[in-house]
C-alpha positions, -999 to +999 in steps of 0.1 A: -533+292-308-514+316-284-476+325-284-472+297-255-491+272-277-471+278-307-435+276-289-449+246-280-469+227-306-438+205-318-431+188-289-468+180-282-468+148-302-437+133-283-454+111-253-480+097-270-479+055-277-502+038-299-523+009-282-556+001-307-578-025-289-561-053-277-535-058-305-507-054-289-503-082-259-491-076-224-458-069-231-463-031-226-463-033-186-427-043-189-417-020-214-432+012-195-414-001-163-387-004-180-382+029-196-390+043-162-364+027-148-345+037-171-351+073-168-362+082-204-384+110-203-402+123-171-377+109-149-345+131-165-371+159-158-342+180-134-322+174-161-338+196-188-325+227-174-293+218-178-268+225-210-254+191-203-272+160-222-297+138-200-282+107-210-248+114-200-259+125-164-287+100-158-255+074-169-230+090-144-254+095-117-260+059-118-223+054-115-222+076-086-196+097-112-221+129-102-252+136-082-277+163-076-282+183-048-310+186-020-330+206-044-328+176-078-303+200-097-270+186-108-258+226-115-245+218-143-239+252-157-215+260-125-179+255-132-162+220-120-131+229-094-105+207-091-120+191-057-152+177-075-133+169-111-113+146-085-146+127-069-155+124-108-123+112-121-119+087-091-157+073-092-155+068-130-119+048-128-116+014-112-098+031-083-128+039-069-127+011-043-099+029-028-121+054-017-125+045+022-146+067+046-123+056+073-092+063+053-093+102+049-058+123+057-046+156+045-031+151+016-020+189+004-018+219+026-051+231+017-067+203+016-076+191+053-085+156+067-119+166+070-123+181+036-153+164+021-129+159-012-099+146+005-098+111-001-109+114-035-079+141-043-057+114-027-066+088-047-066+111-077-029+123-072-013+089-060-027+074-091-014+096-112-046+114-124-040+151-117-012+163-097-006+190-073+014+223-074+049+227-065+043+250-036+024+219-020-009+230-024-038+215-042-062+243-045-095+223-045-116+254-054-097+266-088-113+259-112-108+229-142-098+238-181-107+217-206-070+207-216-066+196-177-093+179-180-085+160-213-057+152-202-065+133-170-093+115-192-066+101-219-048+091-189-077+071-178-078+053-214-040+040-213-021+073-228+009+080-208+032+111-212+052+095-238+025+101-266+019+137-258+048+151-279+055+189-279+045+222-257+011+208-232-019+205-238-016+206-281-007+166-281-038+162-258-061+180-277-052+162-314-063+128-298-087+142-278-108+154-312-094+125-333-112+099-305-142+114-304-140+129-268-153+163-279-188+153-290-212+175-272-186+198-252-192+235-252-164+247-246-137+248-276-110+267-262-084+242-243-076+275-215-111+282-213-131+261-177-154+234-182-189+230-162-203+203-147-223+193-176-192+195-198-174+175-175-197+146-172-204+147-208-163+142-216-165+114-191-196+101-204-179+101-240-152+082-227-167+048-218-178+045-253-142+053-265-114+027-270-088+022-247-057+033-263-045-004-268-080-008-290-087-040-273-121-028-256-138+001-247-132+018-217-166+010-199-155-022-202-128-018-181-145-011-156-168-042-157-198-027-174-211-045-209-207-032-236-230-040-267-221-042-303-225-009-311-201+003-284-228+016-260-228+010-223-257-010-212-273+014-186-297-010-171-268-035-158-252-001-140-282+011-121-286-031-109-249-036-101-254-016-071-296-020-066-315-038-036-351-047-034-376-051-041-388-041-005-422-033+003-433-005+020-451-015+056-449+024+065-444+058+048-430+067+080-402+046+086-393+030+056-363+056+050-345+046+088-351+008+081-334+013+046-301+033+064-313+062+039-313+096+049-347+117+031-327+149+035-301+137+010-321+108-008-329+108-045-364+094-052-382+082-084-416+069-085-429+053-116-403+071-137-408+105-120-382+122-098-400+130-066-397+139-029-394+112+000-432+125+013-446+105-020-435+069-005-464+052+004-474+022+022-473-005-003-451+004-026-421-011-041-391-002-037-354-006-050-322+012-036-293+020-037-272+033-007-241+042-019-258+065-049-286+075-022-314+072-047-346+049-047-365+041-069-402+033-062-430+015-082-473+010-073-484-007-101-509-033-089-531-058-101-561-070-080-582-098-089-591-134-078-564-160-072-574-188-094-544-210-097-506-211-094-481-226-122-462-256-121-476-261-087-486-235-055-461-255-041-436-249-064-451-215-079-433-192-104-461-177-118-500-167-106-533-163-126-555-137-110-586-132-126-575-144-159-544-128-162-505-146-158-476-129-137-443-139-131-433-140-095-398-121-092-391-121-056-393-142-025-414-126-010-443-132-033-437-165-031-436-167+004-474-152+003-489-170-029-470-206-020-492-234-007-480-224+031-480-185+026-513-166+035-529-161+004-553-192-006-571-202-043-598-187-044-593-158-024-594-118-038-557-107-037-539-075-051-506-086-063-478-053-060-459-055-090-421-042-092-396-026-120-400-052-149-440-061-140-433-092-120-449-098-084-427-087-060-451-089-030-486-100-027-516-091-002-554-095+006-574-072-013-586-062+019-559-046+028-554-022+005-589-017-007-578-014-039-602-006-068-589-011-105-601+016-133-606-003-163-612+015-199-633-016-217-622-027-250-641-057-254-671-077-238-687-110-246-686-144-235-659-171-238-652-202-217-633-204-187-618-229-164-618-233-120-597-237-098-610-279-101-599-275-139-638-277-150-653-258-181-676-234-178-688-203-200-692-166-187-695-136-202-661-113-194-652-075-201-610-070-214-596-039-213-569-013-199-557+003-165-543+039-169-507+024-162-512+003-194-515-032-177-545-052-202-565-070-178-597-095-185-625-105-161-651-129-157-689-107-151-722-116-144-732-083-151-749-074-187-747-040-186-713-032-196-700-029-229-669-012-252-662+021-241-674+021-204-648+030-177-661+007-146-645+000-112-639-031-097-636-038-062-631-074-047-637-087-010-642-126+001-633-140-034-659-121-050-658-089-077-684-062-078-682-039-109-695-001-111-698+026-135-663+050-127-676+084-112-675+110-132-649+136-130-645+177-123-611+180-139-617+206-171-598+233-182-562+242-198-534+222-195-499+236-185-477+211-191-438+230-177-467+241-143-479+204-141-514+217-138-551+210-158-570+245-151-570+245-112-558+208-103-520+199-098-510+169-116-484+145-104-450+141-124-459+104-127-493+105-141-504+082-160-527+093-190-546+072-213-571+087-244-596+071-260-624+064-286-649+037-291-628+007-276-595+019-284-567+038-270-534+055-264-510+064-236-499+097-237-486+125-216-489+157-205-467+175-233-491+162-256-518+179-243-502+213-231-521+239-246-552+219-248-583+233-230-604+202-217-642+198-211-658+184-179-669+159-212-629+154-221-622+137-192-637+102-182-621+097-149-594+104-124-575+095-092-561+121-069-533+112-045-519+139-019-538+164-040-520+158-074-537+138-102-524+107-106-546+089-130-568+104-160-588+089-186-593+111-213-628+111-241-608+113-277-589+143-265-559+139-290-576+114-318-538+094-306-563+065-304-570+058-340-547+048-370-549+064-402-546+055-439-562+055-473-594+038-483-587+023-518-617+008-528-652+009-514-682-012-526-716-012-508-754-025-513-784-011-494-818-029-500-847-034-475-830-060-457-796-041-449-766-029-461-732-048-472-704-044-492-662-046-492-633-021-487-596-020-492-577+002-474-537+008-470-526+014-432-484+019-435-483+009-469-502-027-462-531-031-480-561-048-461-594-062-467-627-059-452-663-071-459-694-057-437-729-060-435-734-033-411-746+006-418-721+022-399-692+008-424-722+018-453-714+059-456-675+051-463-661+067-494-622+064-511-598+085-497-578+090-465-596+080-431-594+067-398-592+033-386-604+021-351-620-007-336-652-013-321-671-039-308-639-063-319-646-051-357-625-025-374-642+004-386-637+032-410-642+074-412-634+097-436-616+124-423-621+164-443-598+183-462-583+213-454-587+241-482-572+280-482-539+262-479-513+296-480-484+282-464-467+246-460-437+239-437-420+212-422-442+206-390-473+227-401-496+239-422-517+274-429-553+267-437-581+298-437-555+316-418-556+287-385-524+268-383-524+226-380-494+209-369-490+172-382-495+144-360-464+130-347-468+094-370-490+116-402-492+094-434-475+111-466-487+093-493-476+101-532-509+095-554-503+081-592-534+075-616-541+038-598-525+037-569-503+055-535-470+051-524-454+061-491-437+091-490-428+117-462-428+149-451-398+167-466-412+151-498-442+168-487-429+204-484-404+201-513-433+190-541-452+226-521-421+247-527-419+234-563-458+241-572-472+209-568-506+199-558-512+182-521-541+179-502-543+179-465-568+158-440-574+160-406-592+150-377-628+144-384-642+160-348-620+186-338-612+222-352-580+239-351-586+256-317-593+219-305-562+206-312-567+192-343-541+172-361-529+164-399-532+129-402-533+123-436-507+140-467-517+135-503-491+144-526-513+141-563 
């Protein structure tokens, strides 16, 4: 593994989420919308370059508190002058209402009407915040010390002058480190100036801080909830001032009929931060005008419309080719109701907003839409019409790159776990085809956003597999990774970038991993059969087969997938040579294997394993003791391979 590799290897593991099958229910749509509304990961992306902490920006930018320039950065690392430490005092206190565009005079001799700052330096002074200098100047482009800064902030939470006893600022800073106000600041020296970052860290520190009276914390104050643990729910901020959804009729005028300006605008799609030139037609959106920022969505679900729940006349939920979702706007309602345009019957691709919910709905015509689906399961099952009569077809379940489960109804035979088919839908019917293959191959570069000569999108959305099962994961996870023209089932390209990919058992994500306990099995003429046991996070589980794939199986650790609806088992190898064991890795015949992000550490006795973990791991090393490392069962070192399994004898 190369220098790059190495620096890197740690954080590889970070983006991947464990989906096996079908076990885990629909629920993950709304949880990955979530999150990406939520700015975890990918979307706090400018962020990362910052010395300032993404939560406390992503939180204040939500506020309005800070925002970036035209270029994403919040310049964080610059100092804060006195002009922009009085926009963030002002839009973090509740006199931020008496901000008024209309309402801007000069309020020092250096500050003019027209001085972008002005009202927010007036509102600042007259409410006591920070004052001005006795020669009746402001000076909006000095520069803010911490113990100026401090002290406007305790002001903010109730003190007054009368609890700052003795020589300034050395009152201030006592309660400022008692309260907990210094977490995460840089800077220690009260003279020294603060940054941006520093700045909207202190402020950020302060919502979760009492008010000096003790009776709430200061977030609340300003009308925000607060939960138990004293942390500002971040999801009620960003709605408080959010419209939509709105759907997109044109990428080229849906930023005039919003009142936003794309010069200025910030944009997230699907999580990502991106430019207004990546709106499409179609998409979802949600904005907000006074913190210039939308946030865009184009998850969609196309299928047949087979009935509506209570009633189409009264509809708050949809079933589209076997699949229930909630409607969450008017709008969808308008098209999916009894009198909108949409009938029973009729192939429709519902647009799905922040939380998964339909927020618009349209013929599947006109999008042409065609859903990607990884297949988990196939078989037949009964159904019901649209007339509420019985009938039995065979049907394929499985999984869209964006995580969304999905089951359909076939006719065709041919199609079993593991496949990657398309289906397209026109005059209520569905045709299915085998996915294209793809040319994608070479190195990944995840900081360049590329795979060897192909630019991927910020919001892609990556899913690995094996046999029937799968993960999402990300592009950290595979940074270093060279992959095969064989690696790489299928992907979607948008304005050039990669915006879908499904992967061939790139990262062995998809499987779990435990110990095989016991393991019985008969071969005769007729067959093989036989039992296991087998531990999987310190459960113990039970399985019976009559089938010769399960018939090789011996004790020790393996992995654990599922295939054709039945679980199955592999013995992964051992590494041997071991000469060095650390925290994250280990040195085996001189190649180094880093530990899957969720390895097993189990301590062995005579009859049976515990769970243990890693430091448990590298202590017993460092004291002599005997451990035995497994790993994946197809791939080398070179290839990525992972510890999956620690034995600790």
């Amino acid at each position: 593994m190369n220098s790059k590799k190495e620096r890197k290897a740690n954080n590889m593991d970070r983006m991947s989420v464990r989906k096996t099958g079908r076990k885990r229910g629909r629920r993950l749509l709304a949880a990955v919308l979530t999150v990406a509304l939520l700015f975890t990961g990918s979307a706090a992306g400018s962020f990362a370059a910052d010395s300032s902490t993404d939560s406390a920006v992503s939180m204040l930018a939500a506020m309005g508190v800070i925002s970036a320039d035209s270029s994403g950065s919040y310049d964080l690392n610059s100092n804060v002058t006195r002009a922009a430490w009085a926009k963030m005092l002002v839009m973090a206190s509740p006199y931020k209402d008496q901000v008024a565009a209309g309402a801007y005079s000069a309020p020092f001799k250096d500050v003019a009407a027209t001085h972008w700052a002005a009202a927010y330096i007036k509102v600042a002074v007259s409410n006591g915040l920070m004052s001005g200098y006795s020669d009746g100047s402001f000076r909006p482009d000095s520069t803010v010390t911490l113990a100026q800064a401090v002290n406007s902030v305790l002001l903010l939470l109730g003190y007054t002058q009368s609890d700052f006893q003795g020589a300034f600022p050395y009152a201030q800073m006592n309660i400022y480190n008692s309260i907990g106000l210094s977490q995460n600041i840089a800077v220690s020296t009260h003279s020294s100036s603060i940054t941006r970052g520093d700045a909207a860290d202190l402020l950020y520190n302060a919502l979760g801080t009492n008010v000096k009276d003790g009776s709430q914390k200061y977030a609340a104050t300003l009308g925000y909830s607060v939960n138990s643990s004293g942390q500002v729910d971040y999801a009620g901020i960003i709605s408080s001032n959010m419209y939509g959804p709105y759907t997109v009729s044109s990428a080229s005028d849906w930023a005039s009929l919003l009142g936003v300006d794309t010069a200025s605008v910030t944009v997230y799609k699907n999580g990502s931060q991106v430019t207004a030139a990546d709106i499409s037609a179609y998409d979802i959106l949600y904005y907000s005008a006074d913190k210039s920022t939308v946030w865009a969505y184009n998850s969609r679900a196309t299928g047949i419309y087979e009935s509506a729940s209570p009633s189409q006349d009264a509809a708050t939920s949809v079933t589209v080719s076997g699949t229930v979702y909630e409607l969450e706007s008017t709008a969808a309602f308008t098209a999916l109701s009894s009198g909108g345009t949409l009938k029973i019957g009729d192939a429709v691709t519902l647009l799905l907003g922040k939380d998964g919910g339909v927020a618009d709905a349209v013929a599947a015509a006109d999008i042409d839409d065609v859903t990607v689906l990884y297949v988990t399961q196939s078989g037949s099952k009964s159904y019901e019409d649209a007339n509420g009569n019985a009938y039995t077809s065979r049907y394929i379940a499985g999984v869209t790159a964006d995580g969304r489960e999905l089951e359909y109804p076939v006719t065709v035979t041919w199609i079993s776990e593991g496949d990657t088919v398309k289906l397209s839908f026109s005059s209520g019917s569905m045709r299915v085809s085998r996915a294209g293959s793809s040319s994608v191959y070479g190195e990944v570069d995840a900081d360049d956003m590329t795979i060897g000569s192909k630019t991927v999108a910020d919001s892609v959305k990556i899913i690995d597999t094996y046999a029937g099962s799968y993960v999402q994961t990300g592009m950290s996870r595979l940074d270093g990774l060279t992959l095969s023209s064989d690696s790489v089932l299928y992907c979607d390209m948008e304005n050039g970038k990669i915006t879908r990919l499904f992967l061939n058992n790139v990262t062995g994500d998809a499987m779990d991993y435990g110990v095989v306990l016991s393991a019985v099995s008969n071969s005769s003429s007729s067959g093989s059969s036989g039992s296991y046991s087998y531990d999987l996070d310190g459960t113990t589980h039970n399985l019976n087969f009559s089938d010769k794939a399960l018939s090789n199986v011996s004790k020790g650790p393996a992995a654990i997938y599922t295939s054709g609806g039945e679980t199955r088992l592999k013995n992964l190898p051992s590494l041997s040579k071991i000469t060095d064991v650390t925290s994250s890795y280990v040195v085996a015949g001189g190649n180094r294997y880093y530990y899957a992000a969720e390895v097993k550490v189990y301590e062995k006795t005579s009859s049976s394993y515990r769970l243990s973990t890693v430091a448990d791991a590298v202590a017993a090393a460092e004291e002599g003791g005997s451990l035995s490392f497994y790993y994946d069962f197809d791939k080398t070192a070179a290839k990525g391979a992972r510890v999956r399994v620690i034995i600790i004898n």
